[in-house]
C-alpha positions as CSV (number, residue, x, y, z in Angstrom):
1,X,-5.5,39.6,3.9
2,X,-8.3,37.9,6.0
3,X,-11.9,38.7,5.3
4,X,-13.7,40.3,8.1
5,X,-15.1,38.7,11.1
6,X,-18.3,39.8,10.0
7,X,-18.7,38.0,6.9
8,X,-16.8,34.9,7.5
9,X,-19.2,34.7,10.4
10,X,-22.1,35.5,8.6
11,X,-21.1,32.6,5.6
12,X,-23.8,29.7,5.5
13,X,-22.7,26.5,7.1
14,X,-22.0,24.4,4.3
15,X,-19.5,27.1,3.4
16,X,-17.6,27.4,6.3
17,X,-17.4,23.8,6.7
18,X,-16.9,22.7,3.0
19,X,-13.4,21.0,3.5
20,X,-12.9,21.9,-0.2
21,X,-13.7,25.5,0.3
22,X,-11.9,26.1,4.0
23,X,-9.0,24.7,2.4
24,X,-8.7,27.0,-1.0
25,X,-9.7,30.3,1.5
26,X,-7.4,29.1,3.9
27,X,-4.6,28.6,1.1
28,X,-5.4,32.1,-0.2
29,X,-5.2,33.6,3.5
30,X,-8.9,34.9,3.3
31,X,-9.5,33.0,6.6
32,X,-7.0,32.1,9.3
33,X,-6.5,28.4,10.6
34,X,-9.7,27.3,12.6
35,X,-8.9,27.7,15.9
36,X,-9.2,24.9,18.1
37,X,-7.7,26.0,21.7
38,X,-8.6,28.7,24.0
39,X,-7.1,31.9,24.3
40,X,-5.3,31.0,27.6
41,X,-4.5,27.6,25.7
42,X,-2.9,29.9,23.8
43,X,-0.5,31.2,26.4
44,X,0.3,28.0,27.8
45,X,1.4,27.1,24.6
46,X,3.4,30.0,23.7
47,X,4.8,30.0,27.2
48,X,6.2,26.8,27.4
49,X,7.8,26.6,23.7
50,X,9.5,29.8,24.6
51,X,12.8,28.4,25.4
52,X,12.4,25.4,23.5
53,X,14.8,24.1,20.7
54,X,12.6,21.5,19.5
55,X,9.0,21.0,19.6
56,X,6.9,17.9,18.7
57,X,3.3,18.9,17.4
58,X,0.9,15.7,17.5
59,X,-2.4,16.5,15.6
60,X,-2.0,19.9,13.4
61,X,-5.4,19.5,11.5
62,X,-5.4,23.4,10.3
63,X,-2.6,24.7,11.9
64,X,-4.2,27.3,14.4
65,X,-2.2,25.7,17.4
66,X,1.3,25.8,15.3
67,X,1.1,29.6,14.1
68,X,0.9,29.9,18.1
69,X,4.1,28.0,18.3
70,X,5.5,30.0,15.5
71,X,5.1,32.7,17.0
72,X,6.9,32.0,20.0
73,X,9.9,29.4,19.0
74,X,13.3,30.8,18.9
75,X,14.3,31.6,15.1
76,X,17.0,28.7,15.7
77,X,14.3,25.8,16.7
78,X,12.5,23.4,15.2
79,X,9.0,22.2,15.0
80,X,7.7,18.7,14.3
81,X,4.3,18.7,12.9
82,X,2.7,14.9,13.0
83,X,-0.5,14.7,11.1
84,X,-1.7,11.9,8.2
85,X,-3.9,14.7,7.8
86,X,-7.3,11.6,7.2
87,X,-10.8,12.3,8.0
88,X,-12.0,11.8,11.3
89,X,-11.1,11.5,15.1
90,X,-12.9,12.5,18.2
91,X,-11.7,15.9,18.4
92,X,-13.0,16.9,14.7
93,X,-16.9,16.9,13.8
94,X,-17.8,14.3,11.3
95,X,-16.5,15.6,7.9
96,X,-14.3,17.7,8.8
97,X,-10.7,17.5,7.8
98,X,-7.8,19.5,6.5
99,X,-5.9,19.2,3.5
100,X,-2.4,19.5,4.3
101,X,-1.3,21.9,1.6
102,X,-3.1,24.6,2.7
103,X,-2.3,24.2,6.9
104,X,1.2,24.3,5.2
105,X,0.5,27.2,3.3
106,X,-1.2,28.8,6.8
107,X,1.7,27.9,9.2
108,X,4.7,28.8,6.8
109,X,3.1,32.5,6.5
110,X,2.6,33.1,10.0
111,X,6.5,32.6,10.1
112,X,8.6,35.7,11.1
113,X,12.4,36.2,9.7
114,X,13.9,32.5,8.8
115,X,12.3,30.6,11.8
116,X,11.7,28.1,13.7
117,X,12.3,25.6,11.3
118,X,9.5,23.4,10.2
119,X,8.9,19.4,10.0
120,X,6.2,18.1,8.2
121,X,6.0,14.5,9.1
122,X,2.4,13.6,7.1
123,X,1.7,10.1,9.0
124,X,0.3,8.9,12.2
125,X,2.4,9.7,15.2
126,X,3.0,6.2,16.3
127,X,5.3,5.5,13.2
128,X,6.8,8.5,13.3
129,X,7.9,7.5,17.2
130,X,8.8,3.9,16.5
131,X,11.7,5.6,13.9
132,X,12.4,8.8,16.4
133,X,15.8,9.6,18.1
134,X,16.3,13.1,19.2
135,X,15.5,14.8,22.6
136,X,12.5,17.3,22.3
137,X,12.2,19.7,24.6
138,X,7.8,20.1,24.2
139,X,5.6,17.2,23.2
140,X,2.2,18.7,22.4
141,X,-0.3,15.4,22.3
142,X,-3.0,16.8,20.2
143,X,-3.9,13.9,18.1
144,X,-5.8,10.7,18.5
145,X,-8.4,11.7,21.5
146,X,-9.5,8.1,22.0
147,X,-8.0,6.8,25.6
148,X,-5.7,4.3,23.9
149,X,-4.5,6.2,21.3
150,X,-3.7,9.0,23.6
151,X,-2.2,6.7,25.9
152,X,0.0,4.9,23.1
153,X,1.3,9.0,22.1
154,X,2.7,9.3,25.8
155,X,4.3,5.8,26.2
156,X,6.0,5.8,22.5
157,X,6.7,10.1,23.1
158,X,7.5,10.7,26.7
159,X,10.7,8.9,26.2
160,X,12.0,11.2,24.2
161,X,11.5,14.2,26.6
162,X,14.6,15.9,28.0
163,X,15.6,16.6,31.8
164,X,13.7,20.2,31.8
165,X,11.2,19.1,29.0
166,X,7.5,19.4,28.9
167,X,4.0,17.9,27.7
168,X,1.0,19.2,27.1
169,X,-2.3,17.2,26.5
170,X,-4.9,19.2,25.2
171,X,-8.8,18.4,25.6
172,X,-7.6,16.3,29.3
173,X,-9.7,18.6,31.9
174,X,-13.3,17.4,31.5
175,X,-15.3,17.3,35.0
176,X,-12.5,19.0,36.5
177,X,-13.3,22.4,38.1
178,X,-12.6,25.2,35.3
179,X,-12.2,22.7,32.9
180,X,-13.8,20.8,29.8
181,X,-12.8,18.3,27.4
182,X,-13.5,14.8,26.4
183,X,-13.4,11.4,27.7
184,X,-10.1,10.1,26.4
185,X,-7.7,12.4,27.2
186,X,-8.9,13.2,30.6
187,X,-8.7,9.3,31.3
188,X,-5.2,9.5,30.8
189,X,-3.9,12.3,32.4
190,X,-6.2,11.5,35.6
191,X,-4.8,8.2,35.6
192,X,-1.4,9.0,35.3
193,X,-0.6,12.7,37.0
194,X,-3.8,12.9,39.6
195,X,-5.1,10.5,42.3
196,X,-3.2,8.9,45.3
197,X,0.0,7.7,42.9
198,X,0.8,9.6,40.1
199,X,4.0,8.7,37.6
200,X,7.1,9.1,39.4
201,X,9.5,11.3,38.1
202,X,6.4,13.5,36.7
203,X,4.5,16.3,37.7
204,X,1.5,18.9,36.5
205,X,2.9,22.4,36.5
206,X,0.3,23.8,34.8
207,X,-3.3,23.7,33.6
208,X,-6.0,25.8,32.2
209,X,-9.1,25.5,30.1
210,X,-9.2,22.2,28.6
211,X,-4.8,22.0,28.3
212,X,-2.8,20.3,31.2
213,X,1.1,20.8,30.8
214,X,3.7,18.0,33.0
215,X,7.0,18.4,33.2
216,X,9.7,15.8,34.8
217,X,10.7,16.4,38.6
């Protein structure tokens, strides 16, 4: 059972970001996953895995954004989760990183009954593409927030995507009314869905906080 609010908010700093610590409290359930979206994030999430039979994850780090999709998945789906689970990136602060038996541990018990099933693929999700096959219904890009890298996840992922299927880029609104985020991801997604020529064949259907979903026309 989690600990209150009030005392994990009241912990000193170098205990709520020891890695070593997060990861044995987050093992033990005493805290949940750290959450790294919004509420309506969230939603957006939940929403659009909904229907979906299989979901690719990119970036899991402590699993807050794949309990969401737990939550939401049909029992007879499957999940992808794509993290090498190292330290860094522009989307963590420096030092933090999780250990990947303990977002395991986290994301299996927010399962209900005997679904969706889950995926662990621990290594970086340009391999994992280069050796993919199947159709997936949801990409969720999540991982490497640098322009390229993001960039590299849609070109070797969007393939992939089925006739009705769905992407969402997370941290991709920054200067946009409503909206925040960070430099790379926003690069991409204004230079591929917004301006005077966006990417045939795709189109934004939704957006909120710092997440922007596309879909194919």
């Amino acid at each position: 059972m989690p600990l209150p609010e009030a005392i994990r908010a009241n912990a000193p700093g170098f205990v709520r970001n020891s890695v070593r610590l997060r990861a044995a409290a987050l093992w033990g359930g005493l805290i949940p996953p750290r959450a790294m979206h919004s509420d309506a994030e969230a939603a957006l999430l939940a929403e659009m895995s909904r229907a979906s039979r299989s979901v690719v994850e990119i970036g899991v780090y402590e699993g807050s954004s794949a309990v969401v999709l737990c939550g939401a998945m049909r029992k007879d789906a499957a999940l992808h989760l794509v993290d090498p689970f190292t330290e860094g990136g522009s989307a963590l602060r420096p030092g933090q990183r999780a250990v990947p038996a303990a977002t395991r541990r986290a994301v299996e018990r927010s399962r209900t009954g005997a679904g969706p099933e889950l995926c662990w693929h621990l290594e970086f999700s340009q391999e994992l593409a280069r050796s993919w096959s199947e159709v997936v219904d949801l990409i969720f890009i999540d991982g490497d927030h640098s322009e390229a890298g993001c960039r590299e996840d849609w070109e070797l992922w969007n393939g992939f995507v089925g006739e009705e299927g769905t992407v969402v880029f997370h941290d991709a609104r920054s200067g946009h009314e409503g909206g925040v985020g960070l430099p790379g991801p926003t690069a991409v997604v204004d230079s591929l869905f917004r301006g005077s020529e966006p990417l045939p064949g795709w189109r934004i259907v939704a957006e909120c906080d710092s997440a922007v979903a596309v879909a194919r026309r």
